[in-house]
Steps between C-alpha positions, in 0.01 A plus 500: 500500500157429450315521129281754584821729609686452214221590255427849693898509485497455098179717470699791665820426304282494206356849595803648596620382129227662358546836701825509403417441156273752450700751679762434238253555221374840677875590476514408105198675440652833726812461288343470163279815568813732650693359192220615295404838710953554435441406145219807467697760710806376248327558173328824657800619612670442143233634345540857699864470437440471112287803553750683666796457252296603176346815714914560583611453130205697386617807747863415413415579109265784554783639742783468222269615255422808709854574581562479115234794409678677758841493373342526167301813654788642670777473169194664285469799766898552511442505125242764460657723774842481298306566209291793662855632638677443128209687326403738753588830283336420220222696494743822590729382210220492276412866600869599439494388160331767329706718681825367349338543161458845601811544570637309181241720263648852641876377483410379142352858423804670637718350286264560198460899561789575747230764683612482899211722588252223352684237649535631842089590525448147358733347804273718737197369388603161492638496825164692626306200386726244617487666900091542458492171350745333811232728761189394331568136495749454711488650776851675487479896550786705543572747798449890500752603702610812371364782745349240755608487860765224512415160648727278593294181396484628158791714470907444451637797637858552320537832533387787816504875457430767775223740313342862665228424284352142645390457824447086490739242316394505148607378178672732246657276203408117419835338403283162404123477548301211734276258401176391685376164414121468600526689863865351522836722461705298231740748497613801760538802259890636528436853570699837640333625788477847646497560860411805727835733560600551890412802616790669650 
């Protein structure tokens, strides 16, 4: 092989060296800047996950917190409506009071003078009160019934008689007297009703 061949051989070895050398820098350099580019998206990615656990424990305690005032809410509202059931006469009872002195002042006074006529027209006037005191506040009004054409919503019949002189159903004694409460029947008056006679 001639000189001049075997330098041109070594100058293209040489080349081919180099190539090849820098090709493997070029991959280095590649590496090195994915590794770095991986090392971003790493930290990033840690970064957003740091994020996401404090926003979770932050929901987690505002959650328990939340379901906390509730059960605190819902034992406080079991509370009052136990309360509002346990007290829910009061204001009635408080009305009734001053009757039951009533009463207790006219028993006391019928022992002192032993006068029945007194006592009875004091019983009368207290229970007077007492009814326009229950209608006036309350709401609670008792039936006529005596004379009225029965109704069987707000009457108990007990008792029928055939009568010449009554040409509907109507009411002729009141064994115990109804109660409206408000627009309500509390209780159906027990009454004796008279009803038309056949005519033969």
């Amino acid at each position: 092989m001639s000189q001049k061949k075997k330098h041109v051989k070594q100058q293209e070895e040489k080349q081919q060296k180099l190539e090849a050398e820098e090709i493997q820098v070029q991959a280095e350099d590649e590496a090195v800047l994915e590794t770095d580019s991986w090392e971003e998206e790493k930290a990033a990615l840690e970064g957003k996950i740091s994020e996401l656990e404090a926003a979770f424990a932050e929901l987690q305690d505002n959650y328990l917190r939340k379901q906390a005032d509730f059960d605190n809410f819902r034992k406080r509202m079991i509370r009052d409506k136990e309360d509002a059931i346990r007290y829910a006469n009061k204001d009635l009872l408080q009305d009734v009071i001053p009757v039951i002195d009533d009463f207790e002042r006219a028993i006391s006074s019928a022992e002192e003078s032993k006068d029945f006529s007194s006592f009875y027209e004091g019983i009368k006037l207290i229970e007077k009160q007492f009814a326009g005191m229950l209608e006036k506040k309350w709401g609670l009004k008792r039936m006529n019934s005596l004379h009225e054409e029965f109704d069987p919503q707000q009457h108990e019949a007990l008792m029928m008689e055939e009568r010449d002189d009554v040409d509907t159903q109507r009411v002729i004694e009141d064994f115990q007297r109804g109660y409206f409460y408000h627009d309500k029947v509390l209780r159906h008056a027990k009454v004796k009703v008279a009803v038309p006679a056949e005519k033969a």
